[in-house]
C-alpha positions as CSV (number, residue, x, y, z in Angstrom):
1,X,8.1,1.4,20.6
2,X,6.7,4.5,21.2
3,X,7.6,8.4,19.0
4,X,8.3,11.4,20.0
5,X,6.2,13.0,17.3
6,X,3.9,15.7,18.9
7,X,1.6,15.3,16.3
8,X,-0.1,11.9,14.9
9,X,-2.9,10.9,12.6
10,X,-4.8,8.3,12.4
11,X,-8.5,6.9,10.1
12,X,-11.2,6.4,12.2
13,X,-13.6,4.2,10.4
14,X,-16.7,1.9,10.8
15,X,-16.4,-2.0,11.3
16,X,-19.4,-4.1,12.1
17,X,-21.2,-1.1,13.7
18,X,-18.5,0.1,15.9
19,X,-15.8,2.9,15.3
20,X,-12.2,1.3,15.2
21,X,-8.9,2.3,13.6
22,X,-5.4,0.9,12.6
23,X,-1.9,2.2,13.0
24,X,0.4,-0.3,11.3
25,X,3.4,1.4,12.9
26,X,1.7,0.7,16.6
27,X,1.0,-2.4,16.0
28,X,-2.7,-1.5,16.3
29,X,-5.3,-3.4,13.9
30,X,-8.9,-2.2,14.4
31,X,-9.0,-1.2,17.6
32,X,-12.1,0.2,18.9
33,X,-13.2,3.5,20.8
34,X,-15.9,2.0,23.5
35,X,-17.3,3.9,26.6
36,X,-18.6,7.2,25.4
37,X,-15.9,7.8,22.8
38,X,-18.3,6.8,19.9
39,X,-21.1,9.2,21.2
40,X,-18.4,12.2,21.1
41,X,-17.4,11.5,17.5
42,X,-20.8,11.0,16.3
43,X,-21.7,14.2,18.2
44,X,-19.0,16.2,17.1
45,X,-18.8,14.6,13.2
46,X,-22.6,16.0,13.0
47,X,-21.9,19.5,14.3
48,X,-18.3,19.6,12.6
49,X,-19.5,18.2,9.2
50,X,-23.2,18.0,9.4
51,X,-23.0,14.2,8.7
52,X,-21.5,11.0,10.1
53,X,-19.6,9.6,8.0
54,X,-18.4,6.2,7.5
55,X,-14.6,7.3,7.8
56,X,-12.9,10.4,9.4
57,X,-9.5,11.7,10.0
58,X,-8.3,12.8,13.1
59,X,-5.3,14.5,14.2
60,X,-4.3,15.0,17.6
61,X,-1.7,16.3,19.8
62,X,-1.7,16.9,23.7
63,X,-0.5,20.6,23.1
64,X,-2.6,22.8,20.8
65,X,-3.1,22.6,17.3
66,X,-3.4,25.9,14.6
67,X,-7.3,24.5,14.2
68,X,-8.5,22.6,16.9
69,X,-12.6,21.5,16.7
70,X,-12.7,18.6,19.5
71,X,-11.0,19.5,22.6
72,X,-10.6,16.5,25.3
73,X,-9.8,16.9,29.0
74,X,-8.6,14.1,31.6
75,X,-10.4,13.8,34.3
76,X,-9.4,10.6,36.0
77,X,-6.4,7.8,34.8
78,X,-8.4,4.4,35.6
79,X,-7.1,0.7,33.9
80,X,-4.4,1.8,32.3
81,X,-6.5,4.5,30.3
82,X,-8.0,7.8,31.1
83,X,-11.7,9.4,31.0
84,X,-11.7,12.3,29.0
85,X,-14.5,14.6,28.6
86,X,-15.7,17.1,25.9
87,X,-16.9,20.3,27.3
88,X,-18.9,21.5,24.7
89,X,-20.9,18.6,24.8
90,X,-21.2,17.6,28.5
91,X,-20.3,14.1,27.0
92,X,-17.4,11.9,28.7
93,X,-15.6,8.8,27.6
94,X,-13.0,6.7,28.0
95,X,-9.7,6.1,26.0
96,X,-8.1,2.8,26.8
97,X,-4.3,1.8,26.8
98,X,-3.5,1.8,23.7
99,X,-3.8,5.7,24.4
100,X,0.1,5.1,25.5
101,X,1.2,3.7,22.3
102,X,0.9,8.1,21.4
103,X,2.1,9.4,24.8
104,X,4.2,8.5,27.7
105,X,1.2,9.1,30.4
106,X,-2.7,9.8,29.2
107,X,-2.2,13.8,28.9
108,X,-4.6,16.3,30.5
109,X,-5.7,17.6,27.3
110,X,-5.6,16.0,23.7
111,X,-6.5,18.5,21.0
112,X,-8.4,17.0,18.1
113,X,-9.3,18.1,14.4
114,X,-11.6,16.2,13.2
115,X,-11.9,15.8,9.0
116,X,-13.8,13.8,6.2
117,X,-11.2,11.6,4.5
């Protein structure tokens, strides 16, 4: 079942070497970012917090947020998911289905802040 909540949050963290997280209300249990994602939170977690570490918060909306610090734009909607890219880095990844479990369609942008839990 999906929300209507504009904003979410979720804990990104690190299991067996790969950024994952869980949403108990989604039904989501350590799901992992693949395809470029992890570069763009290990990219941005460095510039944002001049560290990478082992478990962040992030919370995103597809309108804009009072402080924004990752910015994501669609760029094509391909199995089921969507490629987003990250201008500021030049970097591009892909954020699968479970994407939909947040919105109705993959939005054109998702606006991210990025914290240290």
């Amino acid at each position: 079942m999906k929300n209507n909540n504009a904003l979410h949050r979720i804990q990104i963290f690190m299991y067996k070497g790969q950024w994952v997280f869980d949403d108990e209300s989604k039904g989501i249990n350590k799901e992992p970012f693949v395809f470029g994602i992890p570069a763009i939170i290990n990219a941005k977690a460095m510039k944002i917090l001049g560290t990478v570490p082992k478990r962040m918060s992030v919370t995103f909306a597809s309108t804009l947020l009072p402080i924004v610090n990752v910015e994501l734009e669609r760029t094509v909607r391909e199995h089921g998911g969507a490629w987003y890219i990250e201008k500021s880095l030049g970097y591009e990844g892909w954020l699968c289905p479970a994407l939909l479990k947040y919105f109705k369609k993959p939005p054109k942008h998702i606006y991210i802040y990025l914290d240290e839990v």
